[in-house]
N, C-alpha and C positions, 0 to 999 in steps of 0.2 A: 594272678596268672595261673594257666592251667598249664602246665607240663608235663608231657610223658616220655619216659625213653624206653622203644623198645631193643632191647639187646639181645645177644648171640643168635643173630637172625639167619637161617641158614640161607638164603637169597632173600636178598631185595632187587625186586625186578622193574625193569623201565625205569632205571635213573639216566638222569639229563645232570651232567655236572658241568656242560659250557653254555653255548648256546640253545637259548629253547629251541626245540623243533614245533610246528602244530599238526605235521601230520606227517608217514612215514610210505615211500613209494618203494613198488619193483622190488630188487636186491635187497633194497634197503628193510624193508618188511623181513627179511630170511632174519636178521638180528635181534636179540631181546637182549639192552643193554643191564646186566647185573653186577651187582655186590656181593660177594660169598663171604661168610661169617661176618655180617653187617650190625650196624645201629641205625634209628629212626628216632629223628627228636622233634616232637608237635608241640606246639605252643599256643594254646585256644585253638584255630579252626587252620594253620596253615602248616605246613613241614618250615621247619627253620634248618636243620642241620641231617646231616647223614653221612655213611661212610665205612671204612671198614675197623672193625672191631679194637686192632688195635692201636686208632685213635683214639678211641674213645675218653671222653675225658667225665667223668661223674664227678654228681652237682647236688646239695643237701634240697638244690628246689626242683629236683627231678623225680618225678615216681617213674622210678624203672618196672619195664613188662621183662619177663625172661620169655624169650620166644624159638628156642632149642627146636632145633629138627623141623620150624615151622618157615614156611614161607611168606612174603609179603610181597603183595602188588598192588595199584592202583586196581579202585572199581572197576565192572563194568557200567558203559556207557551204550545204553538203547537209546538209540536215535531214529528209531521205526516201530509206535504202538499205534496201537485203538484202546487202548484200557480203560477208556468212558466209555461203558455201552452195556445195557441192560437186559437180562437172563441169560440164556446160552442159548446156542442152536447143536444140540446134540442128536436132536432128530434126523439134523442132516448129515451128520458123519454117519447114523446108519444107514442112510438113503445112498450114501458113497460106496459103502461095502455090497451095499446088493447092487451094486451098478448104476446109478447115475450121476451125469456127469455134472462138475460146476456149473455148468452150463444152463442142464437141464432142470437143476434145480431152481436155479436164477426164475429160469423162464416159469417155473412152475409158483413163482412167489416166493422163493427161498429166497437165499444169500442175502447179499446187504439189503434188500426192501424188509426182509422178514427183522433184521434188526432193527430199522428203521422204524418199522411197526410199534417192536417192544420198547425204544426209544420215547417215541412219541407221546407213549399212553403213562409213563413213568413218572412220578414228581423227582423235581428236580434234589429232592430230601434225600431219594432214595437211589439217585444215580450216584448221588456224593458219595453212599454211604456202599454201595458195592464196590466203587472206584478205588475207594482209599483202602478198603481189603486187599485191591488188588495189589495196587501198589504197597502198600505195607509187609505184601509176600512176597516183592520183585527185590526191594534192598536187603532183606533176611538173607536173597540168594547171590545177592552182591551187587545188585546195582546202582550207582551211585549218583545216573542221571539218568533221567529219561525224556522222551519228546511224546508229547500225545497230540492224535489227530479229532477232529472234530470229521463228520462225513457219514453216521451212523445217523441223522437227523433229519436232513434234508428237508425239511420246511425252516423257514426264516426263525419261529420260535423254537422248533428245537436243534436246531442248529446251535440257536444263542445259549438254549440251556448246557449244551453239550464244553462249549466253550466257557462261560461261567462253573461250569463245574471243575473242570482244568484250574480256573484259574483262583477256588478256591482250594485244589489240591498245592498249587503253589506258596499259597498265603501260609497251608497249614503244616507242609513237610519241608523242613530245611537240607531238600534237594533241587538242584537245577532242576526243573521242568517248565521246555520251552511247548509253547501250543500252535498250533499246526490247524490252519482252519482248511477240510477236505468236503466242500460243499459240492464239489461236481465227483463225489465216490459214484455216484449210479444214477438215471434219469428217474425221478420218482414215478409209480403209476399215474399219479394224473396229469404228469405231463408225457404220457407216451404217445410218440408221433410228434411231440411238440419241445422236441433237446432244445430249439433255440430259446423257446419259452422260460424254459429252466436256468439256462447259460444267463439270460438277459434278470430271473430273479437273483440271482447271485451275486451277479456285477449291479445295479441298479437297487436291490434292498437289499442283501446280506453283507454285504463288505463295507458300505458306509457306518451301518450299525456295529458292525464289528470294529473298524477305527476308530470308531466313538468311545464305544469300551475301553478300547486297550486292547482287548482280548486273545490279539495270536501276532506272534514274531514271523510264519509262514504261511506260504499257500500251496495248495500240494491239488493236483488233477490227478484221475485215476488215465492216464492213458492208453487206450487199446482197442482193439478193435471191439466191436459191441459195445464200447460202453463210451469215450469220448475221442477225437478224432485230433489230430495235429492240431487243425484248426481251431477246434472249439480250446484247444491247450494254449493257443497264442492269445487265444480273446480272454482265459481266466489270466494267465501272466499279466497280459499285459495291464487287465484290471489291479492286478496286485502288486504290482510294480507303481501304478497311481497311488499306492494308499501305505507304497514303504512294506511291502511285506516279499521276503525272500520265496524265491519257487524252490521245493522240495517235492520231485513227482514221482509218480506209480507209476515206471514203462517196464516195456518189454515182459510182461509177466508171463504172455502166451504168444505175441508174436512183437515182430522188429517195424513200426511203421513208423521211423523219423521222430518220434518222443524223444531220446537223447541228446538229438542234434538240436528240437527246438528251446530244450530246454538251458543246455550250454547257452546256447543267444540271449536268453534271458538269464545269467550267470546264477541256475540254481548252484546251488550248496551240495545238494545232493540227487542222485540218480538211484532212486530204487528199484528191486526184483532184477532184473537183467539176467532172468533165465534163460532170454535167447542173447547171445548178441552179433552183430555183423561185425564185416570188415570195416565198414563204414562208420560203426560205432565205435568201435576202438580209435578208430584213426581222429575221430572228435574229441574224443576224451582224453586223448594224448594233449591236446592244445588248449586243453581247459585246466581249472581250477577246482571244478566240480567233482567229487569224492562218490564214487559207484558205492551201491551200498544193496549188500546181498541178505538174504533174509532164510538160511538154510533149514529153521522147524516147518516153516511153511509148504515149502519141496519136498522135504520129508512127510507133511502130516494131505498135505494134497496126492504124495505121489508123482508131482511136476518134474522135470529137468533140474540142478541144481545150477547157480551162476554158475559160470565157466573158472572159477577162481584162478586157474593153473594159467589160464590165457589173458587175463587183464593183468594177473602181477607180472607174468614172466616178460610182456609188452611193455612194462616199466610203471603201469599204474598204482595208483593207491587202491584200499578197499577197506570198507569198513562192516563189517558184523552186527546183525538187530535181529530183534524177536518177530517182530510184526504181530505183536500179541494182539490179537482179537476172536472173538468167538465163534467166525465159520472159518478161516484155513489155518490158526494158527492158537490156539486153544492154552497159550503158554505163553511168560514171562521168564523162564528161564534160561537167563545168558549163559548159563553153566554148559545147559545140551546144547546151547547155538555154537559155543566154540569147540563141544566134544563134535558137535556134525559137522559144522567144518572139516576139519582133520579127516576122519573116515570118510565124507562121501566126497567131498570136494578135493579133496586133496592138499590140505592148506598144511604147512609142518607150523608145532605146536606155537612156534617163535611166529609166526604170521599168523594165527589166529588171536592169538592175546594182543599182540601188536593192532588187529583189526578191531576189537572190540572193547581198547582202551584211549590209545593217543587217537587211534583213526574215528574210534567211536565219537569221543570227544569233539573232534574237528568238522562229524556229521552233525552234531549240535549246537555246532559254534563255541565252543568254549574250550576250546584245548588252550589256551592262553593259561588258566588258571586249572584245569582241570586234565587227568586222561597219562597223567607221568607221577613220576616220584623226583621234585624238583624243587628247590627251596622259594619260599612264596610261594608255591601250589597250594591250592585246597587238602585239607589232610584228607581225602575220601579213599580210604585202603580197605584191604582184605586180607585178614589173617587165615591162613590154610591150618589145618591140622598138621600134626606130623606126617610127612609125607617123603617118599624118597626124592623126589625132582620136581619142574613145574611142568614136567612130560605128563606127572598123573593128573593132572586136571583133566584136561582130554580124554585120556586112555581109560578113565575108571567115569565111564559117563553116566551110569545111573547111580553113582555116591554124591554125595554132599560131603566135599574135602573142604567145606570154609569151616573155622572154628568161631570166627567173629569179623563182622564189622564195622567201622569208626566213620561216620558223616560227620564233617566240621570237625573232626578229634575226636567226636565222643561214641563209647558205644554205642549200639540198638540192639 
């Protein structure tokens, strides 16, 4: 048996000592439940004990950690990547500075077709092998689960390789990663003029193929104007709802056309971007189960609107924090700056942004049951801080790396 204890922990954060919670609303987001001068006791891959210091009782089968001045919290939990997808598009963050828009790059062959492209032409050797750089630099910065999308491929085989790659990211890293097939991301060029053409490849060849595999727990439509329509959003659900697969969608990124409300009906998991949102949206989301999930490097690295943060919690909702790592808006993996941009530009206080990008994170993944708290039976998946005064400075000191270390299944990496 492997055991550790770490002791004289200056906080331990997000403890659960009654009942589990799997995700945290409204008010209740304002609290980050802690332990001051705490202990942490893992046992192979799960937290068995904790508490404050002087319970603590030592054990000759203990390797004690001395963790002085240091803090501990569960991982973070991104539950909004692309982190399969091949080169970068840095051409177009220059095309952005001298003035054009997402928009106009799209139309000019850029944005997701130009990934698409680099996708396409890639073996699937060599997506694995950029993939798992990526993610091997995302747990270094603490993250302890992640969700990838498939939607960078858009023909039937590279879709499939995209997902096969995911799903040997899973086989090879002993982290949660659920996969997310996003086969309606963009119309490809040669179905333009021809969206239903495409809609009907999707439902009819890609998704039987894909349940054949195994290959994705979700389905996720990019919906918005230009690119897929309410409608065509009910025709991919409702294909993915045949085939047992949860909807997890792209709305509201640029405008409000009824995405949130169609997707409640179809009881996604999750609602992402909601850079705009209505009164109409709110008032949905109230009577759902469905977890809004904001993606703040993206707003910042586009220049967009940021989610309304202040207006969904203070309405009583939940809200969960992602990277939306991919390589035209969102050029990043790190949950560290998602929860520092939270705080300054959204206005999220530090206890709701940790709280967003751990239990809430978790719960946009599905797995706050075992994962996303500091809770006995949980996954041991934490983060040791440096010495630090508070967990105000993760936020506040947003271009440092305050993690010292961290533990997936109990063990370092």
């Amino acid at each position: 048996m492997n055991s550790k204890a770490f002791i004289n922990i200056k906080q331990l954060l997000q403890v659960e000592t009654n009942s589990l919670k799997l995700k945290v609303s409204g008010e209740e987001m304002k609290t980050l439940p802690l332990i001051n001068n705490a202990y942490l006791i893992i046992e192979n891959d799960v937290i068995v004990d904790f508490g404050e210091m002087s319970n603590f009782q030592n054990s000759n089968m203990l390797t004690t950690i001395d963790c002085t001045g240091q803090i501990i919290l569960p991982t973070w939990y991104d539950s909004h990547t692309h982190i399969v997808y091949a080169g970068n598009r840095e051409q177009e963050f220059v095309d952005r500075i001298n003035g054009l828009t997402y928009e106009e790059i799209a139309n000019n062959g850029g944005g997701i077709l130009n990934s698409a492209k680099k996708l396409q032409e890639i073996s699937e050797e060599e997506l694995y092998k950029q993939s798992a750089e990526r993610l091997e630099e995302v747990i270094k910065l603490g993250t302890g689960g992640i969700e990838i999308k498939s939607g960078y491929g858009l023909t039937v085989d590279a879709e499939l390789k995209m997902l096969r790659t995911i799903k040997q990211l899973k086989e090879n890293y002993n982290i949660p990663i659920k996969a997310t097939f996003l086969g309606a991301h963009a119309v490809p060029a040669e179905y333009k003029g021809n969206k239903q053409g495409y809609l009907d490849l999707i439902i009819n060849e890609m998704l039987p193929l894909i349940s054949k595999e195994n290959l994705a727990e979700y389905i996720d439509i990019f919906c918005e104007t230009g690119y897929f329509s309410v409608e065509d959003t009910e025709q991919i659900l409702a294909a993915g709802q045949r085939y047992k697969l949860t909807p997890k969608t792209h709305v509201n990124q640029f405008t409000s056309i009824g995405g949130i409300q169609k997707s409640i009906e179809y009881n996604a998991l999750t609602v992402d971007h909601l850079e705009l949102v209505s009164d109409e949206d709110l008032e949905a989301l109230k009577s759902a189960d469905t977890m809004p999930v904001a993606l703040p490097s993206c707003s910042y690295f586009l220049s967009i609107p940021y989610t309304p943060a202040r207006q969904l919690i203070d309405n009583g909702l939940a809200l969960a924090l992602a990277t939306d790592y991919n390589p035209g808006s969102t050029p990043s993996g790190n949950m560290n700056f998602v929860v520092s941009t939270a705080c300054i530009k959204m206005k999220m206080t530090p206890e709701e942004a940790i709280n967003a990008a751990t239990i809430n994170g978790a719960y946009a993944m599905g797995i706050s049951k075992t994962h996303g708290s500091i809770a006995k039976g949980k996954k041991a998946n934490i983060i040791i801080t440096k010495t630090i005064n508070s967990y105000n400075v993760l936020p506040y000191s947003f271009g440092s790396n305050n993690i010292a270390s961290v533990l997936i299944n109990g063990i370092y990496i």
